[in-house]
Each structure stands twice: as structure tokens, then as C-alpha cells.
N, C-alpha and C positions, 0 to 999 in steps of 0.2 A: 666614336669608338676608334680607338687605334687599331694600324694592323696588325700588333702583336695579339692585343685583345680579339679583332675579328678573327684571325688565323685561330686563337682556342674555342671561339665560339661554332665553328664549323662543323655539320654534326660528322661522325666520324663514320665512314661506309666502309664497309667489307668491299671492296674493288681494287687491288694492285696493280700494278703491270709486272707482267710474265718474268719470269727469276730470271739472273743471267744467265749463258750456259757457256761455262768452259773458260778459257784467258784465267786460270788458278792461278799460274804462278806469278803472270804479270800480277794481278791483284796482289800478290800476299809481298811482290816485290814495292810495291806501292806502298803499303800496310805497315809493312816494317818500315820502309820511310817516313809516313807518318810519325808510327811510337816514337822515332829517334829524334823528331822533329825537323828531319832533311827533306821534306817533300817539298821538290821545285812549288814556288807561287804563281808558275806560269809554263803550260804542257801542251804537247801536241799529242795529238793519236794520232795514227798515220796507217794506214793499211788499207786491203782492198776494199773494196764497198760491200757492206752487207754481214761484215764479220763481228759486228755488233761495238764497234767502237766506241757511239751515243750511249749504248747501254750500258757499256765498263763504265763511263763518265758518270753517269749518273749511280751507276754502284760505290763510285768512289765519292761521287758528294753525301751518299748517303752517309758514310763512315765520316764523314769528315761533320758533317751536323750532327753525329748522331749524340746522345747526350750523359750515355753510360761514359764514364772513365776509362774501363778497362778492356770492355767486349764490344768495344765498337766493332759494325754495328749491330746493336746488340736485336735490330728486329721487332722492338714490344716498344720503346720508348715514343714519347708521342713525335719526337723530330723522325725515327724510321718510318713510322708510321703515315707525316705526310710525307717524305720522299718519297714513297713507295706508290702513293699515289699523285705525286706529281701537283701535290699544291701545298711543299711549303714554301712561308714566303721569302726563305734566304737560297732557295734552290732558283736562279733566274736561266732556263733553258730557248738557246734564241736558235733558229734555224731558215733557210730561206724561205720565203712567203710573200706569194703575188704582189707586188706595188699597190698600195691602196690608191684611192681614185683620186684622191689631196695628194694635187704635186710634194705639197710639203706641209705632212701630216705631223700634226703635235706628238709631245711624248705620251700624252694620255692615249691618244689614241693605238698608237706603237702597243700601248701597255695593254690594253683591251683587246689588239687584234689577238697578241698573243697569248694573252689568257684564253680565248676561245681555241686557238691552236693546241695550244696543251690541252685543253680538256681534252680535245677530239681523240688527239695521242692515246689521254688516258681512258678516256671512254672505250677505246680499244683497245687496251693491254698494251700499250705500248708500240704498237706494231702499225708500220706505216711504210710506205711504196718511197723511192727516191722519188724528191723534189723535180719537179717538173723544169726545162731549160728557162722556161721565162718567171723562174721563182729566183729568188737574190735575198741577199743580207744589205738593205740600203742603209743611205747617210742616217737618215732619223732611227733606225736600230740601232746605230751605233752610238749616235749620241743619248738614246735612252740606256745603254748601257755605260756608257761616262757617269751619267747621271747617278744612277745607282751606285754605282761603284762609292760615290761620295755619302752614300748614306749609310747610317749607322746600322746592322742586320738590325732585325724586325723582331725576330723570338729568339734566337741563341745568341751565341757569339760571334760566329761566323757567315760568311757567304760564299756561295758557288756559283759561279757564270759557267754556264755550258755552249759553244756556240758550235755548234754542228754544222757539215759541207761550211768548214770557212774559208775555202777558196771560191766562195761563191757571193764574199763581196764584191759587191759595185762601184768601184771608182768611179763619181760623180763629179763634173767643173765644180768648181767652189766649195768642194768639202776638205780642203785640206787642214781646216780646223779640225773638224770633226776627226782627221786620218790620224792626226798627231798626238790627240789628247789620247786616242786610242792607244797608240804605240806610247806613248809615256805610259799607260794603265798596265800595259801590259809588260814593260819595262820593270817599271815601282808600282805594283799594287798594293794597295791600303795591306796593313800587316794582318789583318782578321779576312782577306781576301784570296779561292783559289781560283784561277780562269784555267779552264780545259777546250782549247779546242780541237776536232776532230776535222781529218782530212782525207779521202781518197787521193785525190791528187796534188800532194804539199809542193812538188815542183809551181805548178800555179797557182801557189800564195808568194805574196811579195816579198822578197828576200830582205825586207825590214821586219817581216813578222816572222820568218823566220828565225832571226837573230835572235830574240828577243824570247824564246820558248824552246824547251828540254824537253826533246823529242822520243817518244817511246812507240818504239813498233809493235802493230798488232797483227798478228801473225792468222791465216786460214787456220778453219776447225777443222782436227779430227772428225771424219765421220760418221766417228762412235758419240760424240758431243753435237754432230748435228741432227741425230738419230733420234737423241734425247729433247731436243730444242722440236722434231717438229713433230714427237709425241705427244711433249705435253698438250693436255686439254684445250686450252684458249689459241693454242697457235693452230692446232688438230681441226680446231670448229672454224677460222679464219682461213685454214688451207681448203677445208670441204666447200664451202660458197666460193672459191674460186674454182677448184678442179675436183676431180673424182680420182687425183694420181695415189699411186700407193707411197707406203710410206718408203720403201727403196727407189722409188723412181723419183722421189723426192728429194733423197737424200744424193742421188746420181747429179740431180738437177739444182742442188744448191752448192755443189764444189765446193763447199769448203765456204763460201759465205752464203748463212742461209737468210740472211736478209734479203738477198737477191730473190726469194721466191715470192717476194710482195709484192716486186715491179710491175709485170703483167706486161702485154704485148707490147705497152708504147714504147722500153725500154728495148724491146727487138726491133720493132722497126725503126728506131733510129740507130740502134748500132748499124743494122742493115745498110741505113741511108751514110751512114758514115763510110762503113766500108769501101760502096758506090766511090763516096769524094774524094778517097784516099787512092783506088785503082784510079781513078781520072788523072789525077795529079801525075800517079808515077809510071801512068804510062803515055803523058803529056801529048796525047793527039788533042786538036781544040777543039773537032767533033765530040767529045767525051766529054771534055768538060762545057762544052755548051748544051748537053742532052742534061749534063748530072747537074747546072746552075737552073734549068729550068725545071724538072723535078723537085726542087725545093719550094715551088708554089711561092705566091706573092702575101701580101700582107697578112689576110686571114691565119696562112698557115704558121704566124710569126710564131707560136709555141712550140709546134712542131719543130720546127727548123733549130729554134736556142736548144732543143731537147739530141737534136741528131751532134748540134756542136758540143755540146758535155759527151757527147757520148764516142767523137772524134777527139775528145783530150783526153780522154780512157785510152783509147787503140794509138792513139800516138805516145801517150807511156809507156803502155805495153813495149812499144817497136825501139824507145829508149834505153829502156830494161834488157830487151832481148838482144839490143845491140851490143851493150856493156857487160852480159854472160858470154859475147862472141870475143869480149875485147877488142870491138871496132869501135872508139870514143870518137870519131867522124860520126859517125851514123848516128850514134847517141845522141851527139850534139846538133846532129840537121832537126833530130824527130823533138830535142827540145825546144830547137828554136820555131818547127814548126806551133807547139803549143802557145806560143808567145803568141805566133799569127791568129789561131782559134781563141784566144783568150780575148782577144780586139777587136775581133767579130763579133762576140757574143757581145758586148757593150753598144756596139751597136744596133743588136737587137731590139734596143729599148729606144730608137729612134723610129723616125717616119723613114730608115730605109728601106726598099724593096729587097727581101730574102734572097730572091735570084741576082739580085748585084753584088752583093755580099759573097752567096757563094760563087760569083761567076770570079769576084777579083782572088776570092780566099782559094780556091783551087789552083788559080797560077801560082799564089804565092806558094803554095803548095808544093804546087810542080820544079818551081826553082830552088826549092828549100833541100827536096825530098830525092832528087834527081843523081 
């Protein structure tokens, strides 16, 4: 059986993932590029974490498989149908996920981990906690996304690559194959081809994938739109198994991105632990940073520690940001370049270093960056 044919044979369940809420106008700006047939073949989202980025992407592949003419999308047609629940097969959504235990795992494999991923996704409406620091987009994801990229879509016309957190590929020795085919893809995609990826932090993506993709900001919700988002039923029964918060303390507590309320504590105490590494640095005593290198723990806590540096290249855009509202482009530029140092640690993480060496040398650098 092909997969076009297994794709219609699939029985078909009443289970979605939770509607978008809010980003109207961006949508309807998108939309109309569509109809006119101007929509970039290759897009960034960009904005804070949690303001549902992934989820616009996936609104917009919907419309874009969908298979009505006129009312895309039109919701009832069988391509909205598995959009919505996350198994058609021209919808390919890649996101970071644990390094499988094969240094160097086939495409098949790649292809299976992530079907189980998504289901998981969809088995829960969609709704899912930010990637853990020792989760990545590797070489073999990416060259399973070349790969598809060369294939003819499955049941429609078209195909949608999603790659969610993609500043959270891993530059690998010897993948410079794999880096280039990428950025050619993403350069000239096949003409029935759209790639959307999402960023929190697009400063640390590579200033060749940058290039190469039409960047659209997504802006924090209203918290009349996040009021609505953490009403609805499926996120309402997802928020109760975590807290007994009401639904304004919720909405106090999602600012503006309520994806953030999925995180749960690990993402506080690594900003906490970030915090620590950033006082250490700029107030450069070496007692501080030899207390705050060895608080990082040794190999065991290697997750931990990758999870405190994503969340140190949060707070150092932040201090980028804040610096370029003050009009001091020194400061901007020490706190970008400091991201460049947390970006090369993190890569490191996926080595036999010890975390406290890492952070012992990453906070001097810190300190002379940041100083």
C-alpha cells in the first residue's frame, strides 16, 4: 500500500489539537498572501516563547493543504481534517528530541522517532512544555528533511516542513554536507514546497539561515486572547493536573505567552541557575564564580545544566533588547556576543565535558564580555 492510500485508510477520530487563539491579523496577512500567490517559500516566526508560534505554523499548513479552492481552510475537507490532528502525511513537523542511542541513526529511524513524537503532541491537544536543554535538531534530522523535501507530496499537492526551536540545531564535525543541502533547501525549495520555522531566540540561528528566510514577528497576546486560550476545555483539564490556579492568576502568570504555563518548575530553576551565572560574571569576584561553576553539578546533572544555558540565552537577549530600548549598541553588542559564548557551551554539552568546567570557563568569558 502506498502512503497516499495508507494516509485514506486511517480510521478517522474525533481528537484535534486545541484551536489557535489570537495572531488574526498576522494570519489573515499570511492568507491574503497566499490567495495573491506572494507567500514567501521560506519563513521565520520569531517571538517570545510560548506565544504559540508552532501553532500559527501549523494553522497556516493547514490552509495551505487544505483542499477547498476558495475557503481555505475550509475545516471539513479530509486534508483539514488530518492537519488538525497532526497526521497528514505532507504536514512533516520536526522539533528538538533527545539524541537517539545510534550515534548515527538512519532516516527510518529519525522518521519513526518522530512519528511517535507527534502523536504524543496530538494525543495531548497539542500542548506540550519547552524542549529540554539536552533536546536538539541533529545531522540525521536534517538530512531526513532533505530527503523529503525530494519527494513527491503523498495525498495533495503540496508539502509543509515545520521545524520548531530552530535555533536549536546542532552543529556536528562532519555535517557540512548535511548543513548545505539544508541551506540550498531552504534557499530554492522544490516549487510545491513551504518551510516555516519558528524561533525564540533568531539571534542564535546562523546568519546563513537567516538570509535565506522572510521573517515575520509574533507579537505577545492580549490578555483577553489568553483568557480565552486557558478557558477552553482541553487546556482548562491540562492546567488542573498541574495547579488548582484560577483562571486570572493564570492569566497574570502567562504574560502574554501562555505557552509558558506548560513549562513547570524546571524552567524556573534554570532561569534561577542562569540568573546566579550572569551576577557571577558581572560582578567578576572568582569566589562567585567558583561557587556558581560548581553548583552546576557534574555529568549526571548534564540536562540540567544544557536546560539553565537556553535559558542564559533567554536573559542575555533580554539584556540585548533592553540595551537597544536604552540606545546603548555597546551593551547590545557585549550581551550578543555573550550569546555566541552560551551557544558553544551548549554544543559542548553533548560531549564527555564536566558541566562545572564549562561553566567555570563560560562565566569568565562572561565576565570579560559583559564587564
Amino acid at each position: 500500500m502506498d502512503t497516499c492510500s495508507a494516509a485514506l485508510s486511517k480510521p478517522y477520530l474525533d481528537v484535534t489539537i486545541v484551536d489557535l487563539y489570537g495572531h488574526e491579523r498576522i494570519r489573515e496577512r499570511l492568507s491574503a498572501s497566499r490567495r495573491a500567490g506572494t507567500l514567501p517559500s521560506s519563513l521565520l516566526f520569531q517571538g517570545p516563547r510560548g506565544v504559540g508560534k508552532q501553532r500559527l505554523a501549523l494553522a497556516i499548513a493547514q490552509e495551505l493543504l487544505c483542499t477547498s479552492a476558495e475557503n481555505a481552510p475550509c475545516g471539513v475537507c479530509l486534508s483539514c481534517r488530518y492537519a488538525t490532528q497532526l497526521a497528514h502525511p505532507d504536514l512533516h513537523w520536526v522539533f528538538p528530541r533527545p539524541r537517539l542511542k545510534d550515534s548515527d541513526p538512519d532516516l527510518e529511524q529519525i522518521k519513526d522517532d518522530y512519528a511517535e513524537a507527534v502523536k504524543e503532541r496530538a494525543d495531548d491537544g497539542g500542548l506540550y512544555p519547552s524542549p529540554s536543554g539536552s533536546e536538539g535538531i541533529y545531522v540525521a534530522t536534517v538530512r531526513y528533511l532533505v530527503q523529503l523535501a525530494a519527494v513527491a507530496p503523498a495525498f495533495g499537492r503540496r508539502k509543509v516542513f515545520i521545524i520548531g526551536d530552530a535555533e536549536r540545531m546542532v552543529p556536528q564535525e562532519g555535517s557540512d554536507m548535511a548543513a548545505n543541502a539544508f541551506l540550498k533547501l531552504l534557499e530554492e525549495p522544490p516549487g510545491n514546497t513551504t518551510i516555516i520555522l519558528t524561533s525564540s531566540e533568531p539571534g542564535a540561528l546562523l546568519p546563513t539561515i537567516r538570509s535565506r528566510v522572510v521573517t515575520v514577528r509574533i507579537p505577545l497576546l492580549d490578555d483577553k486572547v489568553v483568557r480565552a486560550f486557558v478557558e477552553d476545555p482541553v487546556v482548562k483539564k491540562a492546567l488542573d493536573e498541574k495547579s488548582k490556579a484560577s483562571t486570572s492568576e493564570r492569566v497574570r502568570a502567562a504574560a502574554g505567552s501562555p505557552g509558558s504555563l506548560f513549562t513547570g518548575d524546571g524552567r524556573k530553576r534554570a532561569t534561577l541557575n542562569a540568573r546566579r551565572m550572569v551576577d557571577a560574571a558581572t560582578n567578576g569576584r572568582a569566589s562567585a564564580i567558583h561557587v556558581t561553576a560548581l553548583s552546576q553539578g557534574v555529568a549526571g546533572a548534564r540536562g540540567i545544566f544544557a536546560d539553565t544555558l537556553e535559558a542564559l540565552v533567554d536573559l542575555l537577549g533580554e539584556r540585548a533588547r533592553d540595551a537597544l530600548h536604552r540606545n546603548d549598541p555597546k551593551a547590545a553588542a557585549a550581551a550578543s556576543e555573550a550569546v555566541e559564548s552560551v551557544l558553544k557551551a551548549l554544543t559542548l554539552t553533548e560531549t564527555n565535558v564536566n558541566p562545572q568546567l564549562i561553566a567555570s570557563r563560560l562565566v569568565r568569558q562572561l565576565s570579560a564580555t559583559l564587564k
